[in-house]
N, C-alpha and C positions, 0 to 999 in steps of 0.2 A: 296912558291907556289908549289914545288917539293911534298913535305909533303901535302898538301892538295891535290892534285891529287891523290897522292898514299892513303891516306884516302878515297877519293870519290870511288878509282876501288875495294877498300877492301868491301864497304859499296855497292856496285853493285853487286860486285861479289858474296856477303852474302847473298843480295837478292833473286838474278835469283837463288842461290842453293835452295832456301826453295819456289819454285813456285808451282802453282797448275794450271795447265793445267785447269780444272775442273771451276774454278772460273776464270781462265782467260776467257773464253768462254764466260761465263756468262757477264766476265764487258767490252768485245770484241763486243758484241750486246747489252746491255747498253747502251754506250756512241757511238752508232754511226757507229761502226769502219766498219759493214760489205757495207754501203750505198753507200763507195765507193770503197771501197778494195773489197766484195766480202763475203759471210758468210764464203766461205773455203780461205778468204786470195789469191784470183785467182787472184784479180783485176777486172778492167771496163776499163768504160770510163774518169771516175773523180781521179780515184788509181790506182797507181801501184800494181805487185803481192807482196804481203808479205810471203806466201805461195809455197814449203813447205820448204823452206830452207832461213829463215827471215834472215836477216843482224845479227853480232855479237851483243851479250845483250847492250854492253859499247855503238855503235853508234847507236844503236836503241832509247836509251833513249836518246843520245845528240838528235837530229832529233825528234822526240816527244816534247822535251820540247824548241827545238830552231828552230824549223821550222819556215821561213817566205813567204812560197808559198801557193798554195792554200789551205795545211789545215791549220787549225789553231796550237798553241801550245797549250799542255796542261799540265797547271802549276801544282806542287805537293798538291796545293789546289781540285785536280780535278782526278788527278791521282797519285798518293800515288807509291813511290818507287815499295813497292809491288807489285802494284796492273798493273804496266809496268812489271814486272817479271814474274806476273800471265797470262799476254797478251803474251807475249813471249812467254811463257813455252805451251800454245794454239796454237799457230801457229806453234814451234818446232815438236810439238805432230798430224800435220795434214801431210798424206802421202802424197806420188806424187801419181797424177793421174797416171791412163795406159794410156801404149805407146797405140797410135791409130792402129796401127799393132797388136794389141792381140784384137782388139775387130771387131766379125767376118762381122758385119754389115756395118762396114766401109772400108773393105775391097772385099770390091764383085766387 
């Protein structure tokens, strides 16, 4: 069991290094993701924020693929190691907003 786990983190971990922000975006509005998380990952009313500082790659895909609350999972028939590495590597790559104190209109 030892040995497969540390197989799985090697095969995560090899993942999320070859991600493309770029195409994560793309399969980020694809399948859904922005309708409750937000296009920038901010969140709503249906998602949490994911945005801009996502959870680690390892518990992101456990949570992805073993969620049992309102979203669904979504199995490697649907979203491909990758293609959760590429979602990550999108949501890593999105800033924080500005502090509401730099922006002059809401400070009057």
């Amino acid at each position: 069991m030892r040995l497969l786990f540390t197989i799985l983190s090697v095969t995560i971990a090899a993942s999320a290094g070859a991600a493309d922000a770029g195409k994560g975006k793309a399969l980020y509005e694809k399948h859904g993701c922005w309708q409750c998380h937000g296009y920038v990952g901010q969140g709503g009313v249906a998602g949490k924020a994911l945005a801009p500082k996502p959870m680690a790659f390892e518990a992101f895909t456990v949570f992805v693929r073993n969620t049992n609350g309102p979203m669904p999972p979504y199995p490697k028939e649907i979203l491909s190691e990758a293609d959760l590495a590429d979602i990550h590597a999108y949501l890593q790559s999105l800033p924080a907003g500005k502090d509401y104190k730099s922006i002059p209109l809401l400070n009057q």
